[in-house]
C-alpha positions in Angstrom: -13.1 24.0 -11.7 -10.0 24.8 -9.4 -6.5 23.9 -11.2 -4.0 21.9 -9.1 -1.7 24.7 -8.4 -4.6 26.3 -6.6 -4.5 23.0 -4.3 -0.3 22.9 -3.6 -0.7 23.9 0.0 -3.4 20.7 0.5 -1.4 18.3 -1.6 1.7 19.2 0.3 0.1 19.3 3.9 -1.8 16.0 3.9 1.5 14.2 1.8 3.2 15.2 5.2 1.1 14.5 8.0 -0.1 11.0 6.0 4.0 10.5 6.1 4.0 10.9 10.1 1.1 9.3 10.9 2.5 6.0 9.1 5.2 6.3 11.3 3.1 6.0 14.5 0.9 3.8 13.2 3.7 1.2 12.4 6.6 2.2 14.4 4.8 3.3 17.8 1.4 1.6 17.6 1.8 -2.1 17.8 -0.7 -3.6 15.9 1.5 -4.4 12.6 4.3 -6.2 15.0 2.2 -9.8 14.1 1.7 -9.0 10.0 5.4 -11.0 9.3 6.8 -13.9 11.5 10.3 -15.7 10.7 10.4 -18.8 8.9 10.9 -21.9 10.6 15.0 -23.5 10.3 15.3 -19.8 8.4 19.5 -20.4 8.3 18.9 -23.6 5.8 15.8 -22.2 3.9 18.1 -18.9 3.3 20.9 -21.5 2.5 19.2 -23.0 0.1 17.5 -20.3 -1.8 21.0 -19.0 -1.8 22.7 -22.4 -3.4 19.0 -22.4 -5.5 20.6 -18.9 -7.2 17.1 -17.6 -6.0 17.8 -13.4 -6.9 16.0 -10.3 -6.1 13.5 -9.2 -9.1 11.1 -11.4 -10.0 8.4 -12.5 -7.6 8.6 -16.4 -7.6 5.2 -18.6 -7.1 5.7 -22.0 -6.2 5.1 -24.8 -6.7 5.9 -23.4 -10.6 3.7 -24.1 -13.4 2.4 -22.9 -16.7 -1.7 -22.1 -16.5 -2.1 -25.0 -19.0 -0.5 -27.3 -16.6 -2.8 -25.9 -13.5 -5.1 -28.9 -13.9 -2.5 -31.9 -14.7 -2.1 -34.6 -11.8 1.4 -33.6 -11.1 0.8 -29.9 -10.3 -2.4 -31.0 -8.4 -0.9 -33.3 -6.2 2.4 -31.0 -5.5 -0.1 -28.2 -4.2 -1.5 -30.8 -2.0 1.7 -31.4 -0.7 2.9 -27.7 -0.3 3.8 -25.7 0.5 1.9 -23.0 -2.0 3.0 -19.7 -2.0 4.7 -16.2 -3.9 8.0 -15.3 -2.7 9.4 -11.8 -3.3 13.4 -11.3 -2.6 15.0 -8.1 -2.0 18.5 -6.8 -2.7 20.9 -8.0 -0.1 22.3 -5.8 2.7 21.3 -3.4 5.3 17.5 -2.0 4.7 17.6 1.1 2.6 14.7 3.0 4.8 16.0 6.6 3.2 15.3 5.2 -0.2 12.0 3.6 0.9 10.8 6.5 2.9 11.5 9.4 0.1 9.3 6.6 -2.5 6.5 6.5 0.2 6.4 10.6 0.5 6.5 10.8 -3.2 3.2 7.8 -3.4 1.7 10.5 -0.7 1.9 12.9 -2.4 0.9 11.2 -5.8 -2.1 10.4 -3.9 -2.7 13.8 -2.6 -2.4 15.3 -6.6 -5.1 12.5 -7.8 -7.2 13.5 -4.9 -6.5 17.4 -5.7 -7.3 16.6 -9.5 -10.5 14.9 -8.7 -12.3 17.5 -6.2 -10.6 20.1 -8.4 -13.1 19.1 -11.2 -16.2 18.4 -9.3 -16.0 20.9 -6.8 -15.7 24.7 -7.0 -14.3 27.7 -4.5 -16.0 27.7 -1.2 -17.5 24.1 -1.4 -18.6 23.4 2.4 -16.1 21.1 4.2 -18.4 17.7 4.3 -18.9 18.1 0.5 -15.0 18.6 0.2 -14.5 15.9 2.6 -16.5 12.9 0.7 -14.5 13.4 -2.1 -11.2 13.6 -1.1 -11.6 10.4 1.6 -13.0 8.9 -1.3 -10.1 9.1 -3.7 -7.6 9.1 -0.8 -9.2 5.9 0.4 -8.9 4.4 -2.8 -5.3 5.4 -3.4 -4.3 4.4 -0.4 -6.4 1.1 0.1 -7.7 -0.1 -2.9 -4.9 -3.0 -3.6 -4.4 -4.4 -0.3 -7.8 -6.7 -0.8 -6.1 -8.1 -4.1 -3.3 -9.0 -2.1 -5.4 -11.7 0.3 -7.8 -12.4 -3.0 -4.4 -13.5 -5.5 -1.3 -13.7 -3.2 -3.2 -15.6 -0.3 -1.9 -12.9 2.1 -4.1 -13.0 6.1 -7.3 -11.0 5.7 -6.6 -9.8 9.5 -2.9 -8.1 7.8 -4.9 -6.8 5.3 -8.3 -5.6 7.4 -5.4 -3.9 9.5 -3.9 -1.9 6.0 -7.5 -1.0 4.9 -7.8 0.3 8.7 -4.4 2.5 8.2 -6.0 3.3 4.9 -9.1 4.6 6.3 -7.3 6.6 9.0 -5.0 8.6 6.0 -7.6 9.1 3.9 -9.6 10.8 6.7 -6.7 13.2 7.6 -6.0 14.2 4.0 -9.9 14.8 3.4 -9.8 17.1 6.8 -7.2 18.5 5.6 -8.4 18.9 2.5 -11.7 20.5 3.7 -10.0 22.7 6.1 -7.9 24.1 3.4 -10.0 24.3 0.7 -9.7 27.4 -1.3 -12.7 30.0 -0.6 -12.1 32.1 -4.3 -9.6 31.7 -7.0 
């Protein structure tokens, strides 16, 4: 058994290079310029939500109904007339990037502890690099991937945005397992 502070270097290493490897895989890469599109008229829809008192918080799913009403003509036939869908509003103003880059360094490195706690238990000092490897992706890959299927299964999100998050998932969960495996302690 090897105790998390043993593993601070790993943890700290692969929280970083998962952190800059997001950034070329969404800011430089181009394959996540197609996961959001505008909406159509989007000056009256805003308007509207605006005059509607439609506030950040809550995620909104519309056309609203209670679970016990899911099955009553009038919620059937206004999902047939759409459109269906979950709504999520943000504060207003400029994007706060600092704020939602220091909270996605933090999940990183979250992900990296879980992953360090895991392999901690199961493996011991000196475990070869593949054997280091499948456990760490493993964990990594389910930190970092896990929830994006719910996402097309419950919010109706595109399975070809979420393939495309599974695929970034893949990639960070292979660089923190290398790294993981390269750095893997020898002796306590």
């Amino acid at each position: 058994m090897i105790p998390l502070t043993a593993l601070w270097l790993p943890i700290l290493v692969s929280a970083v290079v998962i952190f800059f490897a997001s950034f070329i895989m969404h800011m430089v890469l181009t394959y996540h310029r197609s996961d959001y599109r505008a909406l159509p008229d989007e000056e009256r829809v805003t308007d509207a939500m605006r005059n509607a008192g439609v506030t950040p918080g809550p995620a909104y799913f519309f056309p609203y109904f209670a679970f016990k009403e899911m099955k009553s003509a009038p919620v059937i036939e206004k999902m047939k007339r759409g459109p269906v869908g979950f709504l999520t509003v943000r504060l207003s103003g400029p994007p706060a990037m600092g704020k939602s880059l220091v909270q996605w360094f933090l999940y990183c490195v979250v992900i990296s502890i879980f992953a360090a706690y895991l392999s901690g238990r199961l493996l011991a000092p000196g475990t070869n690099f593949l054997q280091v490897f499948r456990v760490v992706g493993t964990v990594a890959f389910l930190g970092y991937g896990a929830a994006h299927a719910q996402e097309s299964i419950w919010s109706g999100r595109s399975w070809v945005v979420t393939l495309k998050h599974l695929f970034d998932s893949v990639i960070y969960a292979l660089l923190t397992a290398a790294i993981f495996g390269w750095l893997w302690p020898k002796s306590l």
